[in-house]
C-alpha positions in Angstrom: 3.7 12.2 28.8 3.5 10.8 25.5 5.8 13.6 23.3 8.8 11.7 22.5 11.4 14.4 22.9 10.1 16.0 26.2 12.4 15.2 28.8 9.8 13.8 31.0 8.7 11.0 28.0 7.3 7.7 29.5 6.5 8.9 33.3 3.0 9.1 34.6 1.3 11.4 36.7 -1.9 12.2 38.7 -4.7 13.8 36.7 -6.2 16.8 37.8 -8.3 18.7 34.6 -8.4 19.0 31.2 -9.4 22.6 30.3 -9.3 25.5 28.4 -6.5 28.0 29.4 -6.5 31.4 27.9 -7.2 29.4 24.2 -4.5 26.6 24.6 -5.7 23.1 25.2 -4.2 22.1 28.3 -4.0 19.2 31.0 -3.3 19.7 34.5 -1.6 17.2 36.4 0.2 16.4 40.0 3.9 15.3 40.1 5.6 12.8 42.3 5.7 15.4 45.0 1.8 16.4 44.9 2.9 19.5 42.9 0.0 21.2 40.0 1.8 21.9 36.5 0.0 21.7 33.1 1.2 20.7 29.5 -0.4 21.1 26.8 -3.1 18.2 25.8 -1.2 17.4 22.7 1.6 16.2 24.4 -0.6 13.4 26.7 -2.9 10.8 26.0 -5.9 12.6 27.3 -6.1 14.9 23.9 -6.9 12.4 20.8 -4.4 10.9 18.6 -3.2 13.1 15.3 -4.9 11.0 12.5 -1.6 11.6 10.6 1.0 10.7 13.0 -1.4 7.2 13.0 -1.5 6.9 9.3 2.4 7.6 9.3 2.9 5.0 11.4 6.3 6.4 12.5 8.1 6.5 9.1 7.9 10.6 9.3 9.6 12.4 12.5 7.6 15.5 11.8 3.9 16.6 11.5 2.6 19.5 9.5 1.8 21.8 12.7 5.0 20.9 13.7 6.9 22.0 10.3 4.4 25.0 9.8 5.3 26.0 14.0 9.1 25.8 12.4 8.5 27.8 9.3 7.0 30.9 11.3 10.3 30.7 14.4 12.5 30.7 11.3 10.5 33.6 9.5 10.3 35.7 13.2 13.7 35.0 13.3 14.6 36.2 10.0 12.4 39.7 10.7 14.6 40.1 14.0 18.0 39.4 12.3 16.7 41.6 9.5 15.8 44.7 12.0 18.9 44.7 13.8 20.9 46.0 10.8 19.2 49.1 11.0 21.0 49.6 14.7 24.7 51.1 14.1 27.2 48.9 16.0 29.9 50.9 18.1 33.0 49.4 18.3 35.9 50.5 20.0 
């Protein structure tokens, strides 16, 4: 597990497959108790290395998927906020 804010950061596991899973680049692996679970690729070290998180060289927390995967959650959240004022609260 190479993604530095995932709880299970630093631990190894047993490989299994690296494969294709309904679009989403994923690896499967075995836990400490022989357990299958998958992650997605990006967040091992079976899936290459983002050239710019090398050329950063750990002087920026945040990659351009990552901000642009921020900017849409803010903007869907926005839309939902947005819609719910069209619902008439009851209050007693």
């Amino acid at each position: 597990m190479t993604h530095r804010f995932h709880p299970l950061f630093g631990r190894d596991f047993e490989f299994v497959a690296h494969r294709q899973n309904w679009g989403e680049d994923r690896v499967h692996l075995h836990d400490e108790n022989g357990e299958l679970f998958s992650l997605p690729a990006g967040w091992t070290d079976v899936a290459p290395v983002d050239p710019f998180v090398v050329v950063a060289d750990g002087r920026c927390a945040f990659t351009t998927d990552g901000l642009l995967a921020v900017a849409d959650l803010i903007d869907r959240r926005r839309a939902q906020r947005d819609g719910d004022e069209d619902v008439r609260r009851i209050t007693p």
